[in-house]
N, C-alpha and C positions, 0 to 999 in steps of 0.2 A: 504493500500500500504506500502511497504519494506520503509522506511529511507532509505537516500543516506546512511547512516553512516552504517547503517545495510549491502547496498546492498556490499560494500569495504570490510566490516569484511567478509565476506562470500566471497567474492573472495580472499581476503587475506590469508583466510587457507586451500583456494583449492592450492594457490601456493607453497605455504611453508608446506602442508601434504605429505608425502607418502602413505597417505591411498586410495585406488581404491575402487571403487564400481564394484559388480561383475553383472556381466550378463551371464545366464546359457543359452547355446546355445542346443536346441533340435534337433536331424534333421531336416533337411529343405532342400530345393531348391531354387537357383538361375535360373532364364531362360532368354535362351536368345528370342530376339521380334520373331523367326522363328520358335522357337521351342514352343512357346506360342499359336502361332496360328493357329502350329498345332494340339496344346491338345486341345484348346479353341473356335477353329472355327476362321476365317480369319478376319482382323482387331481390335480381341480380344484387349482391356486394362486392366493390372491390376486395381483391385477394393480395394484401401487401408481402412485395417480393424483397423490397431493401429499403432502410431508411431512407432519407435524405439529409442532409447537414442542417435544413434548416428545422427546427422544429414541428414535429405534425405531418410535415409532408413525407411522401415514400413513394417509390416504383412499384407500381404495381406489375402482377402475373399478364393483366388483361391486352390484348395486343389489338390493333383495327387498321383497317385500311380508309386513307384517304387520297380522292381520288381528284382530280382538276381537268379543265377541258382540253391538257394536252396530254397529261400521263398520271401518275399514281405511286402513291409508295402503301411496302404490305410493311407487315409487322412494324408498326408505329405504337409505343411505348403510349399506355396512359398512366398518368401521375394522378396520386389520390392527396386527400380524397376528394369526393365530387363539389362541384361549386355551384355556384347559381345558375351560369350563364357557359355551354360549351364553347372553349379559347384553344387551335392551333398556333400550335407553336413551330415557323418552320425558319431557314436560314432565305440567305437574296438566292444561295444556289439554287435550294432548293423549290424557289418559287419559278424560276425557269423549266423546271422539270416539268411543273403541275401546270403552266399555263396560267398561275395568278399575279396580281400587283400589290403584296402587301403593305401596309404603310409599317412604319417604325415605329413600334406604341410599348408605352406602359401596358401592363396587364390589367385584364378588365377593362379597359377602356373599346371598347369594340364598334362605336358607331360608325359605318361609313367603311367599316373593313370589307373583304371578300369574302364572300361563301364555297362553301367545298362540300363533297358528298363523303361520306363517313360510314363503312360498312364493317359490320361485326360478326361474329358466325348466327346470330339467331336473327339479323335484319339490317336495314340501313336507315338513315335519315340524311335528310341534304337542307344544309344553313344557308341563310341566307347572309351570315357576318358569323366572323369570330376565324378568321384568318390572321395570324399578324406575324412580322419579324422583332422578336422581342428586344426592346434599347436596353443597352446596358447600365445594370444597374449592380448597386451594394447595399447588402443587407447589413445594418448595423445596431447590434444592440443600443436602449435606449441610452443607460448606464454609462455607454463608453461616449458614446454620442452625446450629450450631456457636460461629461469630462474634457471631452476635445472640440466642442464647438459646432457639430453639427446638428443640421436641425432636418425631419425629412423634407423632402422634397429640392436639397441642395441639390446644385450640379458643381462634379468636384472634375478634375483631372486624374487619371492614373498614368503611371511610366512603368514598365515592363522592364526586363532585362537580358541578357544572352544574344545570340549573336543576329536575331528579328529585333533588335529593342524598339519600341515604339513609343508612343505615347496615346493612349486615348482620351479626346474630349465629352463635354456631355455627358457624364457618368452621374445619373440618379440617384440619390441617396436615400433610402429605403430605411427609415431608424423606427423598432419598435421595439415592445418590452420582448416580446418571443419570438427573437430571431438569435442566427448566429453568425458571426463576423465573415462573411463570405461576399465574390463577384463573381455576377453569372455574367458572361458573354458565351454566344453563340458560337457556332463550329467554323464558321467563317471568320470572327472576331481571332479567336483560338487560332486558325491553322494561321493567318495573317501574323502574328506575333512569336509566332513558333512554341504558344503555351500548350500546356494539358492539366488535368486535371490536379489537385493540390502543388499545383507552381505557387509561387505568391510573384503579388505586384505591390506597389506601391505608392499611395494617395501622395499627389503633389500638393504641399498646402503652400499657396501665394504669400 
């Protein structure tokens, strides 16, 4: 077992770092309970297959194909658990594939996005919205967030490192009580900067 001494030092230079641990976000789906049961057959539950870093959430078992009016991808990961409102989640590549125009959005925010047809092994549904390429953002506890000055809805800077180093602009700051210190960028974001998954980056503060 960790020392108390230990456990402090290790919270002590989560507060005082600007370093973020990344998380590379792959396509995936959000569903809502309606649209679930209707790919899954009625009373469906997600079946959680792996945490996720941030609290609550996790990979689910459940896989579905979505389809666009040029092509399609099968085994597309849904993430639990279910939410209000059904949100794709794909990259700019991947929106070439499918023949759609996503916009660059916050989550949730879906007015005005593209629709996609959505098939599961017991049926399909086809949306009218809830297509997006997700912006990049940081989940930041409120705690440390608090301590260092952020507030959400900041846009911060991040700088990368190794031999892609970059810098990205426009980085959303996501600060609540039940989160954990993470950035999600996309697979394209990712291959661009040469990251993967637990890299860390680092917040530029001006």
């Amino acid at each position: 077992m960790k020392s108390m001494e230990n456990i402090l030092r290790e919270v002590l230079q989560e507060i005082i770092s600007d370093d973020v641990v990344v998380g590379v976000s792959n396509r995936h789906i959000h569903l809502s309970q309606d649209d679930l049961e209707i790919l899954f057959g009625a009373g469906h539950t997600l079946t959680r297959m792996k945490d996720m870093k941030q609290p609550g959430q996790y990979a689910a078992e459940e896989k579905v194909t979505i389809v666009g009016p040029k092509g399609k991808f099968d085994g597309v990961r849904v993430l639990g658990p279910v939410r209000k409102e059904t949100q794709v989640e794909i990259s700019i590549s991947d929106s070439f594939k499918l023949g759609v125009k996503p916009p660059v959005r916050e989550s949730g925010k879906l007015e005005g996005t593209p629709g996609i047809k959505i098939i599961g092994p017991k049926g399909e549904v086809i949306k009218d919205k809830g297509v997006i390429v997700a912006g990049r953002h940081i989940h930041m506890p409120k705690f440390i967030a608090d301590i260092r000055g952020y507030k959400d809805g900041d846009l911060v800077k991040v700088e990368t490192s190794g031999e892609r180093k970059t810098v990205f602009y426009n980085v959303l700051m996501r600060v609540g009580s039940n989160m954990a210190k993470e950035i999600h960028l996309d697979m394209d974001e990712a291959n661009a900067a040469g990251l993967k998954n637990n890299d860390f980056v680092k917040i530029i503060r001006d």
